[in-house]
Each structure stands twice: as C-alpha cells, then as structure tokens.
C-alpha positions as CSV (number, residue, x, y, z in Angstrom):
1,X,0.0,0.0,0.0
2,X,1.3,3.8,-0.9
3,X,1.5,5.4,2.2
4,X,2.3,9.5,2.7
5,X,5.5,10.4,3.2
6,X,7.1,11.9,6.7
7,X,8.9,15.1,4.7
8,X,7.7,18.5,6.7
9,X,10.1,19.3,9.8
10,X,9.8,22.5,12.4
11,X,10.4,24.8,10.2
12,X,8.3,23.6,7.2
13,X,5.5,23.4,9.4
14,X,5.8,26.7,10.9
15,X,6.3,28.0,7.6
16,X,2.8,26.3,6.6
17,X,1.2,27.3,9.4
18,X,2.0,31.1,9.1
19,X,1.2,31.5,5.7
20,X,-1.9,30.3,6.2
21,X,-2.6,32.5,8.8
22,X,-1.8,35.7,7.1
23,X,-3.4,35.6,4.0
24,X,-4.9,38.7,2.5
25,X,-7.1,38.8,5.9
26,X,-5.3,41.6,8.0
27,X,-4.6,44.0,4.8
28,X,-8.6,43.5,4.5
29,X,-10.0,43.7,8.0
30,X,-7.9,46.0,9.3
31,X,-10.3,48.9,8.6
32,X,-13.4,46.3,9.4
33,X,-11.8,46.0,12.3
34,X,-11.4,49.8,13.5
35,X,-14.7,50.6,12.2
36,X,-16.1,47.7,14.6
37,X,-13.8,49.1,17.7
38,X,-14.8,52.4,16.7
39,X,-11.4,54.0,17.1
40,X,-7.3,52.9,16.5
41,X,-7.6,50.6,19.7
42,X,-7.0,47.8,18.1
43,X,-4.9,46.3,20.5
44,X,-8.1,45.1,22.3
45,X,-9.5,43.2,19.7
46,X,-6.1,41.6,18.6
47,X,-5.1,41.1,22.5
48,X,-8.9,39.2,22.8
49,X,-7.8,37.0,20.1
50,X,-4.4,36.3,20.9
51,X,-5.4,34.8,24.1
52,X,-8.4,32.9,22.4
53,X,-5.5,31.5,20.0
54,X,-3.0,30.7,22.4
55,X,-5.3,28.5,24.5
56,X,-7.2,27.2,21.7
57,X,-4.0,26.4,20.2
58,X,-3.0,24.3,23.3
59,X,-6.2,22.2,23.1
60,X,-4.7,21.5,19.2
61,X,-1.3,21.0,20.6
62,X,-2.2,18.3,22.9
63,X,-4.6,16.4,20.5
64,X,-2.0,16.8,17.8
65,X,0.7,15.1,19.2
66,X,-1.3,12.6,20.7
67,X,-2.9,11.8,17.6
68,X,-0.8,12.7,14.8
69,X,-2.7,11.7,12.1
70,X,-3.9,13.3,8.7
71,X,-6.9,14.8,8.9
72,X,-6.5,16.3,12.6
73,X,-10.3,17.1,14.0
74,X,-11.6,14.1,12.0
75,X,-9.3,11.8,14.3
76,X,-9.7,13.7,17.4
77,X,-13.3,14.3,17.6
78,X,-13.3,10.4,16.4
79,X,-11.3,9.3,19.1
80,X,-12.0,11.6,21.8
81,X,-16.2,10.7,21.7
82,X,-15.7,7.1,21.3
83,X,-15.8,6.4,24.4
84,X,-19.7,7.3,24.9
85,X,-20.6,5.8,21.1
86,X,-20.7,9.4,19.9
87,X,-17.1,8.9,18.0
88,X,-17.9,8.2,14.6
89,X,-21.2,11.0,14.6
90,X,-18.7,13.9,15.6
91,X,-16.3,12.8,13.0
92,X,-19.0,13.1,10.6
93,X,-20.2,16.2,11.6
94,X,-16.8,17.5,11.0
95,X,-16.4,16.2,7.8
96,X,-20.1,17.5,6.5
97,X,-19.0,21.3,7.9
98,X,-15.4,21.0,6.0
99,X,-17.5,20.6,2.9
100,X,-19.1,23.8,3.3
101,X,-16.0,25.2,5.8
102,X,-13.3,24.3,3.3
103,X,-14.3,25.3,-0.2
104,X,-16.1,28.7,1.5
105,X,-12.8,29.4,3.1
106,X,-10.2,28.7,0.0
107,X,-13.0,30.9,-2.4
108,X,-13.1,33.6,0.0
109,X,-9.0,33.7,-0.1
110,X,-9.0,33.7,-3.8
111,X,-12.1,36.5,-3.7
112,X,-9.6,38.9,-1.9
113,X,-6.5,38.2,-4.5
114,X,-8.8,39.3,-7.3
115,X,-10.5,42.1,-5.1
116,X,-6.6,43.2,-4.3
117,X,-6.0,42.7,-7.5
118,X,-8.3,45.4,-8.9
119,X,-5.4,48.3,-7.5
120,X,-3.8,47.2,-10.9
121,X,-6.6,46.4,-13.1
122,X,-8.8,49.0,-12.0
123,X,-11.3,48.2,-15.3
124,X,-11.8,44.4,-14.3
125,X,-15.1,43.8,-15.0
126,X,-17.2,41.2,-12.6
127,X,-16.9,38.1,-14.7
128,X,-13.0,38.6,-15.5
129,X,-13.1,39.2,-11.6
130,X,-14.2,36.2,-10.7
131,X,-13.0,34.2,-13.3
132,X,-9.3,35.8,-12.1
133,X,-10.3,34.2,-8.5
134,X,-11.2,30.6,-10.1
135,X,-7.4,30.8,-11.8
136,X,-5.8,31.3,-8.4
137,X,-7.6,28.5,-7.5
138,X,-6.3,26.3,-9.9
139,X,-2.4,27.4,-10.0
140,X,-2.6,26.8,-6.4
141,X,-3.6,23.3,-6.8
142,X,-0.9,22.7,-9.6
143,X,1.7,24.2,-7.1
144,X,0.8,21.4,-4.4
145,X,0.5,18.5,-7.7
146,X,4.1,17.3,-5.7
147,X,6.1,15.4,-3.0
148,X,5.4,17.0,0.4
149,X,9.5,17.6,0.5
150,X,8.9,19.9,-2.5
151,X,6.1,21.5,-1.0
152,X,7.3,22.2,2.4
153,X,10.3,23.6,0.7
154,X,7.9,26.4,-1.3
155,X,6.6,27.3,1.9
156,X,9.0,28.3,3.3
157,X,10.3,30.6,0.5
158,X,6.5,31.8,0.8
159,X,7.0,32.6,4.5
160,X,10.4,34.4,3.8
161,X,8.3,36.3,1.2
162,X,5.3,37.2,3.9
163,X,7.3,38.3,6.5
164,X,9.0,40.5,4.8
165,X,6.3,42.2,3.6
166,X,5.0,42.8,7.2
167,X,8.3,43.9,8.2
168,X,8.6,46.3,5.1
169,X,4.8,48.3,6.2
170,X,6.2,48.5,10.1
171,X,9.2,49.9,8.9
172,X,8.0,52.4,6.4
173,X,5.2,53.4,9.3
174,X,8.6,54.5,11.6
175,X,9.2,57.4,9.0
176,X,6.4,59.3,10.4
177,X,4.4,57.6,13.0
178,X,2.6,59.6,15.4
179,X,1.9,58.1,18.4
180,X,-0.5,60.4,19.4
181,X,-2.6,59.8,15.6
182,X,-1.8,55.7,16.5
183,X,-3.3,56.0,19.9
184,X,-6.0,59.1,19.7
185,X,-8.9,56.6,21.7
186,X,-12.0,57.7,21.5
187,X,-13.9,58.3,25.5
188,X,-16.1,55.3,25.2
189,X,-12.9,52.9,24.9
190,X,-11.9,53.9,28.4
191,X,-15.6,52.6,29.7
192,X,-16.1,49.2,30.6
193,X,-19.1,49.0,29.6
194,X,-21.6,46.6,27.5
195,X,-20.6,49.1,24.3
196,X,-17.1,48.3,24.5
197,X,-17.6,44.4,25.3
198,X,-20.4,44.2,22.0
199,X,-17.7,45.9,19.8
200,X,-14.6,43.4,21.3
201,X,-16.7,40.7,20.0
202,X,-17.4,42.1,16.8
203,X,-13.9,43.1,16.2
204,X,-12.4,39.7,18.2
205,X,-14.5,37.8,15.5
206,X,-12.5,39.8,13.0
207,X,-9.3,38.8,14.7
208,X,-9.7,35.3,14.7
209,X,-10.4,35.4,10.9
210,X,-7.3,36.5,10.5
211,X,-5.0,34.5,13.1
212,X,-7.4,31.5,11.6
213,X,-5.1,28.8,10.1
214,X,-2.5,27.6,13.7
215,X,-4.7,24.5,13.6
216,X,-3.8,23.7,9.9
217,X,-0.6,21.7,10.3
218,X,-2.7,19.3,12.7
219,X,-4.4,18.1,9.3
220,X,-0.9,17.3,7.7
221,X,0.4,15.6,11.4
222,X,0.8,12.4,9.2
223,X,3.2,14.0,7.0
224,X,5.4,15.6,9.9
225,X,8.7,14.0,11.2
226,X,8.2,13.7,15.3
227,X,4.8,15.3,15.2
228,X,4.9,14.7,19.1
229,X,7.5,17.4,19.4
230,X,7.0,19.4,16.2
231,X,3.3,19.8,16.1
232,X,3.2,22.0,19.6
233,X,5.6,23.9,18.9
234,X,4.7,24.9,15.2
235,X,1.2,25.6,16.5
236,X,2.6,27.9,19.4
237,X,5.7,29.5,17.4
238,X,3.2,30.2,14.5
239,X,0.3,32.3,17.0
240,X,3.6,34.0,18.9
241,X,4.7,35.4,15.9
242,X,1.7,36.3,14.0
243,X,0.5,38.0,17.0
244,X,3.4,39.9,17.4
245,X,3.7,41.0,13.6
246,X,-0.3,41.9,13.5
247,X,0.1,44.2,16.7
248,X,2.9,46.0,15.6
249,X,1.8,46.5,11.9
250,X,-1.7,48.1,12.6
251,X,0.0,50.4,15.3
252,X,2.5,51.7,12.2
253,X,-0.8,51.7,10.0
254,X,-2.6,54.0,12.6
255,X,0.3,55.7,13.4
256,X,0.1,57.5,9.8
257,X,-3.5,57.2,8.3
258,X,-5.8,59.0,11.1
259,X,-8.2,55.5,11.6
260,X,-11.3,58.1,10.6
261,X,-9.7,57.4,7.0
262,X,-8.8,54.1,7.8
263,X,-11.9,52.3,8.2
264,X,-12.7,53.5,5.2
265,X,-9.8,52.2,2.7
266,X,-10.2,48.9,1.3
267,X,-6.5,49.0,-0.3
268,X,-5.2,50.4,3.4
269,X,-1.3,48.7,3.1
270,X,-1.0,50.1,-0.6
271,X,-2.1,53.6,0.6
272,X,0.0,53.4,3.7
273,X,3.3,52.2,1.9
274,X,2.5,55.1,-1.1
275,X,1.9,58.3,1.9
276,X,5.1,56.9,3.2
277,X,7.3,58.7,0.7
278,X,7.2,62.1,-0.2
279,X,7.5,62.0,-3.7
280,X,3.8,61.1,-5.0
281,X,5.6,58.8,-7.9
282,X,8.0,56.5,-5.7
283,X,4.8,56.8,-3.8
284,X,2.4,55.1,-6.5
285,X,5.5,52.8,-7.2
286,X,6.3,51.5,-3.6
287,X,2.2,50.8,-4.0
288,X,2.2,48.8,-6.9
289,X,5.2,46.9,-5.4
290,X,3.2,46.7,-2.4
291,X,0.1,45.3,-4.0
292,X,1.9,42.8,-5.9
293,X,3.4,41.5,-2.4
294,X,0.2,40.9,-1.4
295,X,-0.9,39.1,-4.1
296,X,1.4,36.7,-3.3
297,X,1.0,36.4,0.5
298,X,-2.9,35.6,-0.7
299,X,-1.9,33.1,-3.0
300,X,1.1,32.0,-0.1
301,X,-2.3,31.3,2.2
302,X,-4.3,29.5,-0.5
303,X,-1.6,27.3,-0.8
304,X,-1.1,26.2,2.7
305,X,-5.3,25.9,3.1
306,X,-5.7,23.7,0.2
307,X,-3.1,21.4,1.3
308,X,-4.6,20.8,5.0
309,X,-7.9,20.9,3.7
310,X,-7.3,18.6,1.4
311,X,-6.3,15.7,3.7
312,X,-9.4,15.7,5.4
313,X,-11.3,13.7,3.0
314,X,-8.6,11.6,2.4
315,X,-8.2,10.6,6.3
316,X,-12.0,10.1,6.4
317,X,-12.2,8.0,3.2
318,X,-9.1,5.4,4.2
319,X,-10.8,4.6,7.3
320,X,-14.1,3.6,5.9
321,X,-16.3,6.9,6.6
322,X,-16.3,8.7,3.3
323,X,-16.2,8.1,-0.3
324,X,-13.6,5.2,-1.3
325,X,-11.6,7.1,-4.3
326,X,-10.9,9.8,-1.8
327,X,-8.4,7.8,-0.1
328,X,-6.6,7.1,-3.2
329,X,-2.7,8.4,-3.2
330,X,-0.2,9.4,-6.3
331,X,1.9,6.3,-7.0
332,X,5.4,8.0,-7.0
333,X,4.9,11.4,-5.6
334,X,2.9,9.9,-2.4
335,X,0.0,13.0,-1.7
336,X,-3.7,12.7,-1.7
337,X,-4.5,13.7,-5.1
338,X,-7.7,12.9,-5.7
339,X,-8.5,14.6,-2.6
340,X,-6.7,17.7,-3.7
341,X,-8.2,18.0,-7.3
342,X,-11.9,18.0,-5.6
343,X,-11.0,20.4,-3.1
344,X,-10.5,22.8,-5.9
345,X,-13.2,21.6,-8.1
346,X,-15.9,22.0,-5.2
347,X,-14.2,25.8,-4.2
348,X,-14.4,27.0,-8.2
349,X,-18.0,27.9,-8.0
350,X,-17.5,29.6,-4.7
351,X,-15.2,32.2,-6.7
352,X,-18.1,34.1,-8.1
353,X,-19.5,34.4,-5.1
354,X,-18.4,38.1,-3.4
355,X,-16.1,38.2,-0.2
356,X,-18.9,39.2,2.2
357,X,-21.1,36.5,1.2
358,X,-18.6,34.1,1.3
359,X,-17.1,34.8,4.9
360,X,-20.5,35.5,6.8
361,X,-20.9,33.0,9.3
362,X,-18.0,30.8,8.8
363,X,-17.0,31.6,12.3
364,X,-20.4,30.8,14.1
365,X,-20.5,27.5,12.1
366,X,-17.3,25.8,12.7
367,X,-17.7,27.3,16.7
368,X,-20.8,24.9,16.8
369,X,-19.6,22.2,15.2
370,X,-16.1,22.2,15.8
371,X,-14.3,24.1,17.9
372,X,-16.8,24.1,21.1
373,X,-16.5,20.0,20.7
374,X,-12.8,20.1,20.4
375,X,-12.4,22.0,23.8
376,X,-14.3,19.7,25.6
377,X,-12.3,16.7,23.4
378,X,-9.1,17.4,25.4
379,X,-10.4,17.0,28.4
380,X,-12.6,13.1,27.7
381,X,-9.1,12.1,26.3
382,X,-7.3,12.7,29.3
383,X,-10.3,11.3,31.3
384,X,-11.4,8.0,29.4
385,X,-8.7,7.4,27.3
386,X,-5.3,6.2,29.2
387,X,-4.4,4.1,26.4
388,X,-3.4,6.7,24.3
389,X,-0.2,8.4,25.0
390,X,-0.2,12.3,25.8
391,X,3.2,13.1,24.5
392,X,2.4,16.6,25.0
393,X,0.1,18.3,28.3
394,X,-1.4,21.8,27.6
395,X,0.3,24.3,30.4
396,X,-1.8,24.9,33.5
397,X,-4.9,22.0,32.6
398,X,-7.5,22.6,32.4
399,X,-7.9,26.6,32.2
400,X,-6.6,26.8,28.6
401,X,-9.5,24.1,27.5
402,X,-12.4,26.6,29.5
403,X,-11.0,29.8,28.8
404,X,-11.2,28.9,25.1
405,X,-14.2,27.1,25.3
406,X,-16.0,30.3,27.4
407,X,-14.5,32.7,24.6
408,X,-16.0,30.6,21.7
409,X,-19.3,31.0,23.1
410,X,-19.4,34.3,23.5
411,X,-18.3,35.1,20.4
412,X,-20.8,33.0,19.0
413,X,-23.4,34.9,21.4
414,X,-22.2,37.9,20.4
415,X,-22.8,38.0,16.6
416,X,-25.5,38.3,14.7
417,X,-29.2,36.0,15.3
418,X,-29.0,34.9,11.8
419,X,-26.0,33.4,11.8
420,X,-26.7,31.5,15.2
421,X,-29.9,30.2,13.2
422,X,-28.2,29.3,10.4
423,X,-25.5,27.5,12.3
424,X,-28.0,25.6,14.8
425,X,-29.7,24.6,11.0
426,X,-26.6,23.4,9.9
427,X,-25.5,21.4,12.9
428,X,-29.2,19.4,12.6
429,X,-28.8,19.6,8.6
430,X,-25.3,17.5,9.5
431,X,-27.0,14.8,12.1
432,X,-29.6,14.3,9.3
433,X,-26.9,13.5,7.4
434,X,-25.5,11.4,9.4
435,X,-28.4,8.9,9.8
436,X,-28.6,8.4,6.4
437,X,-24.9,7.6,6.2
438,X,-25.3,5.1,8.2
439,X,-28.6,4.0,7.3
440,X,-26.5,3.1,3.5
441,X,-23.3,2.7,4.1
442,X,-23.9,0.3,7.3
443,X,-21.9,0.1,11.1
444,X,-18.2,1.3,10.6
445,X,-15.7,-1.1,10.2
C-alpha cells in the first residue's frame, strides 16, 4: 500500500502554518476591524484574540501530538467521543461542515486576491473578476500536484516572502508615525461598559479570521517528522509570531493614516506604503510593489489551506467513513490527489460568489460544530482514554481548554441571530446526514 510520506520538519510546518494565517485577511480587515472598535484601539480586539489563540492552540497542541494523524479534527473528535458511542457521529459532523468550511474558506482567499487585485486592473469587469479568482484557485492546486519535500520547501520561500512584507509596512510606518494619531482613543474605549464588550466581539470575530489557520498543520500531522515534538511547537511558534507581527503592523498603520480614514480604505497597506514617501511617484511605485506582495502572501495562504484541507477527506475515506476514491494516493509522488483535485473543483464555483457573502458566518458555524466539541475533546481524552499516549500536556490543565471554550461562546453569542440560526440549522442539517450515512453505508468497520 502507498503510504504519505514523513517530509515537513519545524520549520516547514511553521512555515505552513503562518502562511496560512496571514493571508490577505489583516490588509482587508484591518479597517473592518477599527470601524467595529470604533477608534485605533485595536490592540483590544487583537489582544482578545491572541489569548483565544494561544489557548485554543493548546487544546490543538495536545490532540496533535497525541494523535498525529492526517486529517487532525476528523481523528480527534473520532477518538475523543468514542468512548460514549458518539465517535464516529462527531467525525462526521466535522467532515459535512469542512465541505461547506473548506471550499467557502479557499474561495473567499481567492475573492480577496482578485478584489486586491483590482489596485492594478482598475477596469476588471465582474466576470473577468471572478473568473481571475477561479485561476488562483487552480495554480494553487498545480503548485501542491508534488512530493510533500517539495512543497514544504515552497513554503517556506512563501514565509520568507510574507514576513517581509510585514516587516517592510512596520518599517516604512517609523518614517512618520505619530503616536498620538496611533493612539488618539475615543472616550467610550476607556468605559467598561456593555458598548465596549459588543464591539470586542465584533472586532475579536474579525481577529480570529485573521489569526485563523495555527490549527492547519494538525491536518498534515501524518506527513510531519516527530509530530509529538514538532506539532506544539509549530502551532505555538506560529500564534507568537503572528500575533506579534499583526500588533505591531496596525499600530504603524494608525500611526500615519488617522483610523477616521482608515476604516474606510479597502486598499489600506497600498495607501500606507504610497503616503510613506514624499515623492507622490515613488509613492504610487512602492504601491504597486506593495500590492503585488500581497498578491502573493494571498496566494502563499491559499496554498497552505488547500493542502490541510485537502487531507481531510482523504483521512476520512481510508478509514471507511467517506467516499472510497478519496483515499486514493499518487503512486510515485505519495499525496492525496484525488482529494486535492476536488477540493479545488468544489471551491471554483464559490469564486463568483463576493467576499462578504462568502465569509458571513464561517466563524459561528465551525464554533458549533467544531471548535466548542474540540475543547471539551481534550479534556474526555485525558479522562477515558489512558491508552493513548499524551506526549504533550497543555500548560496549566484545564484553564486553557475553558477559557477557550468560554470565549467561543461568547463570540458566538455575540454575533449576529441569523448566523446563530443558520449555524444551529446546519449542525441538525449534519446529524440528518449522518443517519442516512449510516442507514447506507452500514456500522463502521
């Protein structure tokens, strides 16, 4: 049997990691996310993230080196529930909300290269929009046709290439930041009061959007050398430093741009980097430059979401629980690939789709029936399972599990009704599902 190849060490999987978690999101949501705070105190919302990360990103930690399998939720919500008979219902359930998650996710990526993209091609009609979007899509995919060697190599060029774009907007912001224009708080943000808790959710929801993606080299554990050792620390390494570069960016971003203007760019890190010199045309050059740098940093995320995506199926299908070709793998090159070719067939007519549509209430579902389930998972392994190992123990058990847990919900609680309705239809929509799996494909095993 053709089995996946151990190829990604640390530093590939850190690289995988990051990428994914930068994206196109912060150069986006950055004015979404001051219009939501209403003011330049960002450092809230991004601090109200950062913790949710960090202990969310324990819970992964522990149930990826435990089991470091591909996949990652599918084997831990498996394992985790199996104890009560509830194992193979949760793994379904998170296998029916990646089919929506997953192609929404990659679509809404490749919706923000083209909508970036229109800084250059400012006459791009809508078709030629999306049908730019659909493209990504697919040159992504060809990039990750490969041996895992080959594309944890890319990655890393990609994360040489993302960092240094961050690096390049928190220096330029140094020429003429103003601390008083970075940190000119409005009254309200000084009151702890419901107002300021309603717009921390709003803009925390924001947050994790974009620090989204530390849990994506759990879905590749199979392909990791020691995933017992490299798995936490990718997963913590990867939220450290992202936090650390989105902190420090939108501070040099609010340090020039007054945030009244701010929340109202859409192309904020091209206008930044082009006020930034005094001469308007270096200015509009440095832009361009800029733009183009982002481009790639979307295409850099697409790249690393595809590939943990795309494992998903793949884990479910070898074990029995999804559709048999899916567990197929490339006879010299060793990958998934029929697994990666549908991921990108299903997320294609998702491109013409717009961004708004396509991220509303990807949050609120996955919080139902993922990531609530997942905090809770950590805690039943330790309890009922003893006879698998726990290489790894989340620091201070079990606060990081609750605290995460407590700031799911009330994120979830916080946004809007109809995305609560539409998640609590999805969730029965999934157990529906379910029964019917069953009912035709018969007990597991």
């Amino acid at each position: 049997m053709v089995t996946l190849d151990r190829g990604l060490g640390l530093l590939q999987a850190t690289a995988t990691n990051i990428i994914g978690m930068i994206g196109v999101g912060p150069f986006i949501t950055i004015p979404l996310m001051v219009a939501a705070m209403g003011g330049p105190h960002l450092v809230y919302a991004w601090g109200f993230g950062a913790v949710l990360a960090l202990c969310d990103g324990l819970v992964y930690a522990e149930l990826g080196a435990a089991l470091p399998g591909s996949g990652g939720p599918y084997v831990y919500l498996r394992e985790a529930y199996a104890p009560f008979g509830l194992g193979r219902l949760m793994a379904f359930v998170f296998i029916f909300q990646v089919m929506l998650v997953a192609p929404l996710t990659i679509a809404g990526g490749a919706v923000g290269f083209a909508d970036y993209l229109g800084f250059y091609w400012t006459s791009m009609s809508p078709w030629q929009h999306n049908l730019v979007a659909a493209a990504v899509c697919v040159a992504v995919t060809a990039l990750l046709y490969r041996d895992i060697e080959s594309v944890g190599r890319l990655a890393v060029v990609m994360l040489v290439v993302a960092v240094g774009t961050i690096a390049w907007v928190i220096v330029a912001g140094l020429s003429a930041f103003s601390w008083q224009r970075a940190f000119d708080v409005p009254a309200a943000a000084t009151r702890l009061d419901a107002g300021l808790f309603r717009a921390m959710g709003a803009a925390g929801l924001l947050a994790m959007y974009n620090y989204g993606g530390y849990s994506n080299v759990c879905n590749i554990g199979e392909e990791i050398r020691q995933p017992e050792r490299t798995l936490p620390r990718a997963i913590v390494l990867s939220i450290v430093v992202i936090v650390v570069l989105y902190v420090v960016m939108s501070t040099a971003i609010l340090g020039m741009i007054p945030w009244q203007e701010a929340r109202e760019s859409r192309t904020i890190a091209s206008v930044f980097i082009a006020r930034s010199f005094a001469d308007p045309a270096r200015g509009h050059a440095a832009a361009l430059v800029m733009t183009a740098l982002i481009l790639f940093i979307a295409a850099a995320s697409l790249y690393a979401l595809v590939l943990g995506y795309s494992r998903v199926p793949f884990a479910a299908a070898r074990d029995g629980e999804f559709f048999a070709p899916f567990a197929r793998v490339h006879p010299t090159k060793h990958f998934p690939h029929v697994s990666l070719l549908t991921i990108c067939a299903v997320t294609i007519p998702f491109c013409f789709f717009t961004l708004g549509q396509l991220v509303n209430w990807l949050i609120q579902v996955q919080i139902l029936l993922q990531f609530v389930w997942q905090c809770a998972a950590v805690m039943l392994l330790r309890r009922y399972r003893p006879d698998i190992p726990k290489p790894f123990r989340m620091w201070f058990y079990p606060l990081p599990a609750i605290v995460s847990l407590a700031m799911w919900l009330y994120i979830f609680f916080a946004a809007p009704i109809a995305g609560m309705l539409f998640s609590i239809a999805f969730l029965g929509t999934a157990i529906g599902a379910y029964f019917l799996f069953v009912r035709t494909a018969g007990p597991s095993g």
